[in-house]
C-alpha positions as CSV (number, residue, x, y, z in Angstrom):
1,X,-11.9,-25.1,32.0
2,X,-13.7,-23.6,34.9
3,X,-15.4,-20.1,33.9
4,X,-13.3,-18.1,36.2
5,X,-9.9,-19.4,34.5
6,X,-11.5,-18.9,31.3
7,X,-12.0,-15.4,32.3
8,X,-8.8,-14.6,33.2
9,X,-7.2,-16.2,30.4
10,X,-9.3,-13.8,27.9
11,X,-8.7,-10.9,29.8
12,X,-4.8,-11.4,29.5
13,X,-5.5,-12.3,26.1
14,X,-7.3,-9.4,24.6
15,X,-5.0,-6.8,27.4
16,X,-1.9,-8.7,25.3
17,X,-3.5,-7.6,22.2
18,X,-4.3,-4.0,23.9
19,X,-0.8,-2.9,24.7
20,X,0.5,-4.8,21.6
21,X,-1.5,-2.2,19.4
22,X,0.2,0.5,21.9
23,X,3.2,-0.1,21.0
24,X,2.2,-0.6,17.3
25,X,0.6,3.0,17.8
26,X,4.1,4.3,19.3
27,X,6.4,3.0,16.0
28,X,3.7,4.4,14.0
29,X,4.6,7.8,15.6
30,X,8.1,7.3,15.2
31,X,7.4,6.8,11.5
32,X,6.0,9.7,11.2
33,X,8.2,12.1,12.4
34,X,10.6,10.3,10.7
35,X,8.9,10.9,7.4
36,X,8.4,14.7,8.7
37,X,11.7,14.8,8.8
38,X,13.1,13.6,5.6
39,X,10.7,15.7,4.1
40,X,11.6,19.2,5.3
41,X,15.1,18.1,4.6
42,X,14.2,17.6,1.0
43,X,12.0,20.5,0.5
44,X,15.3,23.0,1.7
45,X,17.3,21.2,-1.0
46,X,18.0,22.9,-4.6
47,X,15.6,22.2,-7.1
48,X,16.9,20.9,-10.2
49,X,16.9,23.7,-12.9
50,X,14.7,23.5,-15.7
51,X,17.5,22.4,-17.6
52,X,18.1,19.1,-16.2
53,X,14.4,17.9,-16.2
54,X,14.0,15.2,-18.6
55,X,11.2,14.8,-20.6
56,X,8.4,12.5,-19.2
57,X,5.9,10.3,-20.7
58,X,2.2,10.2,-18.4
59,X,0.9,6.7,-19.1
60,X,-3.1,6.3,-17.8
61,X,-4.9,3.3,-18.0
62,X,-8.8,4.3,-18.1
63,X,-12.6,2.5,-17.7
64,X,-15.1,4.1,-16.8
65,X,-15.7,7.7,-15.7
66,X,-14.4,8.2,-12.2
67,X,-15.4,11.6,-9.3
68,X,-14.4,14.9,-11.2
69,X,-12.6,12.9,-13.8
70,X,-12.8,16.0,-15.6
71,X,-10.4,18.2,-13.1
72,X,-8.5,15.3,-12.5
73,X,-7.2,15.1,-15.9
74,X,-7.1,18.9,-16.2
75,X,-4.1,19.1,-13.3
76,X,-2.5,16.6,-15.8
77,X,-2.3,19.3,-18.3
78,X,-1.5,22.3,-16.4
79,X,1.6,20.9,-15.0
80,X,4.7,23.2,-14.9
81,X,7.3,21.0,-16.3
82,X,9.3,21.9,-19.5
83,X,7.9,18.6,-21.5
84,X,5.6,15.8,-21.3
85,X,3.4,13.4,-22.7
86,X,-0.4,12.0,-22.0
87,X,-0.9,8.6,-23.6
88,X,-4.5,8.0,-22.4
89,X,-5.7,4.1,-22.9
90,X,-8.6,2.1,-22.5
91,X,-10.1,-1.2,-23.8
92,X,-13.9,-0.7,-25.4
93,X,-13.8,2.1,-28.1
94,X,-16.7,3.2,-26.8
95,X,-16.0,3.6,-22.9
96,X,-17.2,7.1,-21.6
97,X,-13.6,8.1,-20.5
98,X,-12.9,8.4,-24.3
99,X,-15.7,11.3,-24.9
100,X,-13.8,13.3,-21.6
101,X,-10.3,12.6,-23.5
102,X,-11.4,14.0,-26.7
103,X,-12.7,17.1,-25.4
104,X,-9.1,17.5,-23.1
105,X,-7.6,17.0,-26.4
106,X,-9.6,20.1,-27.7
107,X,-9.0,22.1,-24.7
108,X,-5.0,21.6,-24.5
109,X,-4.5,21.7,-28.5
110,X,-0.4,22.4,-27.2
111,X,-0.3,19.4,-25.3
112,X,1.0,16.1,-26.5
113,X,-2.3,14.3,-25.4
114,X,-2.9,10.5,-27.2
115,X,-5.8,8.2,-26.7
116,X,-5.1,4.1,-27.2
117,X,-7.9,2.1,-27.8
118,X,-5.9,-1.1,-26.5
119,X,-8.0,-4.0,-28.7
120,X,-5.9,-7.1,-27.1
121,X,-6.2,-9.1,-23.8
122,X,-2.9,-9.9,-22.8
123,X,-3.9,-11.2,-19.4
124,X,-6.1,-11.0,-16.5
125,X,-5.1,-7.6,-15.4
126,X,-7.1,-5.5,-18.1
127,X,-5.1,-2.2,-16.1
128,X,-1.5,-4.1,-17.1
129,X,-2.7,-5.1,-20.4
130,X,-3.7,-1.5,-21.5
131,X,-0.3,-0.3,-19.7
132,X,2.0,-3.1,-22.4
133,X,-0.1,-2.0,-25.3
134,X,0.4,1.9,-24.5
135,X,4.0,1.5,-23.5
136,X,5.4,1.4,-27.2
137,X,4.0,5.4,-28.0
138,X,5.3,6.3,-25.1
139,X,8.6,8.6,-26.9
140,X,10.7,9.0,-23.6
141,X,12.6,6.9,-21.5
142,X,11.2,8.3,-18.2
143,X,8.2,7.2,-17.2
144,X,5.1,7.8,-14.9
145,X,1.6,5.9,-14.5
146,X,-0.8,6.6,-12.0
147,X,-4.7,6.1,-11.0
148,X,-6.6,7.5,-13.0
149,X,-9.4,9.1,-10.4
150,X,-6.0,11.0,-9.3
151,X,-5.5,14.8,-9.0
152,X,-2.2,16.4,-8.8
153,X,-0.5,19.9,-7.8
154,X,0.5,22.1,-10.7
155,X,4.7,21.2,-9.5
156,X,4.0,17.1,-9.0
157,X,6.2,15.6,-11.9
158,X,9.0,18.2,-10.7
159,X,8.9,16.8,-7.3
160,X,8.2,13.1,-8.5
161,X,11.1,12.9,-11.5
162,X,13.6,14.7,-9.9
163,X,14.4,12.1,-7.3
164,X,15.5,10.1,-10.4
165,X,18.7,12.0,-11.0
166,X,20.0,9.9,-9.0
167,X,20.7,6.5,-10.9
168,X,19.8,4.6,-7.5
169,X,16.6,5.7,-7.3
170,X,14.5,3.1,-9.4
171,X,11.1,4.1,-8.7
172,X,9.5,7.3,-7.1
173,X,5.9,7.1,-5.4
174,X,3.4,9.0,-3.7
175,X,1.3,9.6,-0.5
176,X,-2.6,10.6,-1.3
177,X,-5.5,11.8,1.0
178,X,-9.0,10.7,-0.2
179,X,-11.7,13.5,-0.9
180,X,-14.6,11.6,0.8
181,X,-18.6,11.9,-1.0
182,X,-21.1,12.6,1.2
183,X,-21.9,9.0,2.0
184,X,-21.1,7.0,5.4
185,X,-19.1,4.3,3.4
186,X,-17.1,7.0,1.6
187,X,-16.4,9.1,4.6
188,X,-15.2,5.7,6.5
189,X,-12.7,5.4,3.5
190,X,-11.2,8.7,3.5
191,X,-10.5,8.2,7.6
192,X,-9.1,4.9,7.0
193,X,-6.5,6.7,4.5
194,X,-5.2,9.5,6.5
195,X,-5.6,7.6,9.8
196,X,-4.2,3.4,8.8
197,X,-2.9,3.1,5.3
198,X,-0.4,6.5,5.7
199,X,1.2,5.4,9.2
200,X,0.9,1.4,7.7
201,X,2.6,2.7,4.5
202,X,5.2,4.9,6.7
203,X,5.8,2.3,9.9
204,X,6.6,-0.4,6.9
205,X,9.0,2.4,5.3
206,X,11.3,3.0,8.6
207,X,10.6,-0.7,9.5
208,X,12.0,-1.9,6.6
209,X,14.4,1.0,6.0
210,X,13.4,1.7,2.8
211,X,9.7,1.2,1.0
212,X,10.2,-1.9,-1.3
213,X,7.0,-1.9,-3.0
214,X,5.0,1.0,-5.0
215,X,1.4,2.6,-4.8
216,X,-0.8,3.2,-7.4
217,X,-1.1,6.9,-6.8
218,X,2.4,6.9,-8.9
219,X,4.7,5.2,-9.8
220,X,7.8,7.0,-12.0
221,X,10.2,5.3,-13.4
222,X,12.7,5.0,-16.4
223,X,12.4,2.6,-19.5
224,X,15.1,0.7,-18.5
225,X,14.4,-0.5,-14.7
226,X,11.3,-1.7,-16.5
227,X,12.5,-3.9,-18.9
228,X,14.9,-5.1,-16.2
229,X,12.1,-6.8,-14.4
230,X,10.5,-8.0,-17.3
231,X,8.3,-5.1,-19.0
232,X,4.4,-4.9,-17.8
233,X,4.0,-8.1,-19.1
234,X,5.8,-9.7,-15.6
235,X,2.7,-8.4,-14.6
236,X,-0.3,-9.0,-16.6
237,X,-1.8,-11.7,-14.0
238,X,-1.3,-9.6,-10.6
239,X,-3.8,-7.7,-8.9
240,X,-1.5,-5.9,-7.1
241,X,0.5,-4.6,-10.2
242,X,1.6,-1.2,-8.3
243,X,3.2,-3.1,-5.4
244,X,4.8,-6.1,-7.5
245,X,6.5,-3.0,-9.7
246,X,7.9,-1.5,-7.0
247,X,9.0,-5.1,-5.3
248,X,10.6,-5.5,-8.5
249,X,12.1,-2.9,-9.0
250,X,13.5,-2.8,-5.3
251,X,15.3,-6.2,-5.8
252,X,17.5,-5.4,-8.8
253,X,19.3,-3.3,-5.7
254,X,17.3,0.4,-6.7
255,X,16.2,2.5,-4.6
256,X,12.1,3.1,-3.8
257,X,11.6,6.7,-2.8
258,X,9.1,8.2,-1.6
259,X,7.8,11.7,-3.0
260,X,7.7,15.0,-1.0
261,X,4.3,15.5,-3.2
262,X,0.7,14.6,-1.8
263,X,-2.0,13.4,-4.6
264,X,-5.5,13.6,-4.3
265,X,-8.0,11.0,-5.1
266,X,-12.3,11.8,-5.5
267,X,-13.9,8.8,-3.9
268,X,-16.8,7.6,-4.8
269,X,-19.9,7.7,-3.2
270,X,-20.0,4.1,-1.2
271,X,-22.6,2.5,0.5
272,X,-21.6,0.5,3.3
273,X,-21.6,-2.7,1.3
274,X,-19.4,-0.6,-1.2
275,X,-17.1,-0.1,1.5
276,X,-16.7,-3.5,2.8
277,X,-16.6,-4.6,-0.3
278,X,-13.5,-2.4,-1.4
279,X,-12.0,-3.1,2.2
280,X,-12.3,-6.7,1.7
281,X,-10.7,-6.6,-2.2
282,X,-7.5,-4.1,-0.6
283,X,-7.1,-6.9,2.3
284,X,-7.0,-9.4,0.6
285,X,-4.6,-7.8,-2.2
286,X,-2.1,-7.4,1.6
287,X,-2.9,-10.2,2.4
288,X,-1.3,-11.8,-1.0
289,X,1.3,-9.4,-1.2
290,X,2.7,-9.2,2.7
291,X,2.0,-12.4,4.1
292,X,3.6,-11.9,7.9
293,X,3.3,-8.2,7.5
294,X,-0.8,-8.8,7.2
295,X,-0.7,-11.5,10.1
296,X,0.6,-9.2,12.2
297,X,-2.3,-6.8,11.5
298,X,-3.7,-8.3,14.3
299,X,-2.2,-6.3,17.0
300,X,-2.8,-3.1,15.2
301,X,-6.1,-3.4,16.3
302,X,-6.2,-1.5,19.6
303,X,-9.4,-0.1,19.9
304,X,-11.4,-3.3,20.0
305,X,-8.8,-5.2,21.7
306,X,-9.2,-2.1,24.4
307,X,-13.0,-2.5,24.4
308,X,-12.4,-6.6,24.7
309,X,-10.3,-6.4,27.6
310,X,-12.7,-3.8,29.9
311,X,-15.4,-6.6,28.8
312,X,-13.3,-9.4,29.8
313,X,-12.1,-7.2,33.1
314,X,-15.5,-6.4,33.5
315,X,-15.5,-2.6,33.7
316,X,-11.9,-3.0,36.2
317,X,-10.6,0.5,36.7
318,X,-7.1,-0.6,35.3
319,X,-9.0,-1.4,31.8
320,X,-10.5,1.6,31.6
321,X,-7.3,3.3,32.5
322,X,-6.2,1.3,29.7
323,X,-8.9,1.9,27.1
324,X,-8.5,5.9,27.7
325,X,-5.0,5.6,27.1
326,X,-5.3,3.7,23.6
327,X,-8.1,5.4,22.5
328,X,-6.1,8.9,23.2
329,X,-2.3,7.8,21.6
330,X,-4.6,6.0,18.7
331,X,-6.1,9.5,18.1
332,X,-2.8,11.5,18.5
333,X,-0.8,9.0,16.2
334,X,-4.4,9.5,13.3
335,X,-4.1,13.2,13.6
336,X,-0.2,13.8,12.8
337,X,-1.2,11.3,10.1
338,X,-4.1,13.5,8.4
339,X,-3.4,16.9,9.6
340,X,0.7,17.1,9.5
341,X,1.3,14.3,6.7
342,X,-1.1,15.2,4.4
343,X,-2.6,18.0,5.3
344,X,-6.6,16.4,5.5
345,X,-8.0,18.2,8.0
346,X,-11.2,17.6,6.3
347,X,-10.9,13.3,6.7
348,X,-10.0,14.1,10.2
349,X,-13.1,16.6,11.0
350,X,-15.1,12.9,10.9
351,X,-12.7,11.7,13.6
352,X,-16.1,10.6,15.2
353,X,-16.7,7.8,13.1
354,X,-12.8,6.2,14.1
355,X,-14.5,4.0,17.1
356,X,-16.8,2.7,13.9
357,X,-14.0,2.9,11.5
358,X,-11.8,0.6,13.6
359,X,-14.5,-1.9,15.0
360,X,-15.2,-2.5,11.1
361,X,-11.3,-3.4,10.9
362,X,-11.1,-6.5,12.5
363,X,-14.4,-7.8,10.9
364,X,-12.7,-7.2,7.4
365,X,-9.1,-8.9,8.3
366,X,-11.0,-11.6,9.7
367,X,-13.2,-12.2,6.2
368,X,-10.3,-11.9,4.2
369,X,-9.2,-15.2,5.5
370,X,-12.2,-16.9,4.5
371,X,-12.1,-16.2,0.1
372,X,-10.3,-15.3,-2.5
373,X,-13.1,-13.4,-4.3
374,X,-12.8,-9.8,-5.1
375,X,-14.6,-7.4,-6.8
376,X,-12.9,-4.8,-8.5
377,X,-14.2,-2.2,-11.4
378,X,-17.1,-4.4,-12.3
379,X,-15.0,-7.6,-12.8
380,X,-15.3,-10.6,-10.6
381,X,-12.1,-12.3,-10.2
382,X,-10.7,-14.9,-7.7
383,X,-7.3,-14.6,-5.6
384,X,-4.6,-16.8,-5.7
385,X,-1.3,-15.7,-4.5
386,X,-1.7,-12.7,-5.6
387,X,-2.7,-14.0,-9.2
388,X,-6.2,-13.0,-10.9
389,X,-8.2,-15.3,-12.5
390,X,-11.5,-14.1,-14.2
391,X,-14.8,-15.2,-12.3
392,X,-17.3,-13.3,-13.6
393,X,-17.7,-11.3,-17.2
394,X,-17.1,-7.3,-16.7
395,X,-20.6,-5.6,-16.2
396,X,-21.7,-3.0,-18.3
397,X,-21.3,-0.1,-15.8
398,X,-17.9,0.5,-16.1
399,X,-15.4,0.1,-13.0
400,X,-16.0,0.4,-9.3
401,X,-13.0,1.1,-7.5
């Protein structure tokens, strides 16, 4: 192919990709709004009276000590809800997360707090295994289990178990923003939050009318919708046990709703290998879960396709035109995302580290292709759709997220 023609076929190649992200970054922005929406509808509606809430029981799965575990578990206990229950569980008796319980036991004497050493391996999830072997103390037939580096507004389980008075609604979930440590790779993470997951999470929601699929940030639930897919165990081999419940769920015809309330998760501090790393483990979990939905990834990617195409052009007037004009609806579409979604102006105040942040993307879909090994809370597993089979014994330093 002469160099001219092979030119010319990358430059309409990577422009293709360019104003494919566009109009990737326009849907996004409709997703939003529509989100914005349905959320200031919701919050004018009539709260359920104190009455009607039913009583809830908290399931979280522990290893390790995660960021400000501490206050984390703390805005558990301080929640303004009539009655609950915090079944705490984790593996090795002597995991640090077991001191921190113990003394939140002590400080909240009132609260119904329990602690599960969970002594069996029922499969390769250790998070799912702990989940079947806590679910039996759990004495109420609504349910809840989130993350357990998650912090939560003093009215979250009003807001997240009041959807399910309605008997469509199967399972209720939640948006977070990530409270980034000082470190480039955790900053990176906390922009790639509020700026790709949130409209990914959204653009899927209004593309697919509905979500059909949960996040790990919370997922409520009752008893029964449960044991109609099959209890935890359906899901003691997935890595991605917060989506597969909510795909689950989703096909015995409930609803997935998503939550007015906005959880808060401490990351922790990453190095840039930490980073890529946790990047590559979450792409790969997509890739697994949302085959064509992950594909198609690819023409999210406007920044570098932008940057290709004025290479490819090189430095044409029209691509610059065209790169200022991505670059500025990419920014618009990351700030409704952080500032008006979840309220993070603090993610966004590192808006300077997007061009970084989204040359990094491409890199990480691209190596998600070539493995299936992930590395996830010290455990070395490999990937095989979507099932986890053990690799590498757990290290002694507790989990990694």
């Amino acid at each position: 192919m002469p160099p001219l023609t092979a030119r010319l076929l990358l430059e309409a190649l990577a422009a293709i990709g360019t104003v494919g992200s566009l109009f990737f970054y326009f849907f996004s922005a409709l997703s939003l709004a529509s989100f914005l929406g349905d959320r200031r509808k919701k919050l004018k509606q009539t709260p359920l009276p104190e009455s009607q809430l039913p009583p809830v029981s908290i399931l979280k799965p522990l290893k390790g000590v995660d960021p400000e575990i501490w206050e984390n578990f703390c805005s558990h206990c301080e929640q303004e809800y009539p009655q609950f229950q915090l079944i705490f569980g984790v593996s090795d008796p002597g995991d640090p997360a077991v001191e921190v319980v113990r003394k939140l036991q002590a400080k909240y004497p009132n609260r119904e707090i329990q602690l599960i050493v969970c002594d069996r391996v029922l499969g390769a999830n250790i998070k799912v295994s702990n989940l079947a072997q806590m679910l039996p103390m759990a004495c109420h037939k609504f349910l809840l289990v989130n993350d357990s580096d998650m912090r939560v507004p003093s009215d979250y389980l009003r807001q997240v178990v009041a959807p399910l008075a309605d008997d469509s609604v199967g399972l209720v979930t939640c948006l977070y923003r990530g409270i980034a440590a000082p470190t480039l790779g955790s900053r990176l993470e906390a922009l790639g939050i509020a700026t790709d997951f949130v409209p990914g999470v959204l653009s899927a929601r209004l593309l697919e009318r509905g979500l059909h699929f949960g996040l790990g940030s919370t997922l409520a639930f009752r008893r029964r919708d449960l044991e109609a897919i099959g209890g935890f165990e359906a899901l003691l081999d997935y890595l991605a046990d917060d989506y597969e419940l909510g795909r689950r769920i989703a096909a015995t015809g409930k609803r997935v709703e998503l939550s007015v309330a906005t959880v808060v998760t401490l990351l922790p501090a990453y190095t840039l290998r930490q980073f890529f790393r946790h990047q590559l483990r979450w792409s790969r979990t997509i890739r697994d879960a949302r085959r064509w939905g992950y594909a198609g990834l690819l023409f999210t990617f406007g920044l570098p396709w932008a940057l290709a195409t004025l290479l490819a052009a090189r430095g044409a007037a029209w691509a610059w035109v065209l790169l200022a004009m991505t670059f500025a609806v990419r920014l618009a579409v990351g700030f409704v995302s952080a500032v008006f979604v979840l309220d993070d102006c603090l993610s966004f105040s590192n808006v300077f580290l997007l061009p970084l942040r989204d040359l990094i993307a491409p890199l990480v879909w691209a190596a998600s292709f070539m493995g299936n090994r992930i590395h996830w809370r010290g455990d070395v597993f490999d990937l095989k759709n979507g099932r986890l089979t053990i690799a590498k014994p757990a290290s002694s330093d507790g989990w990694q997220k």
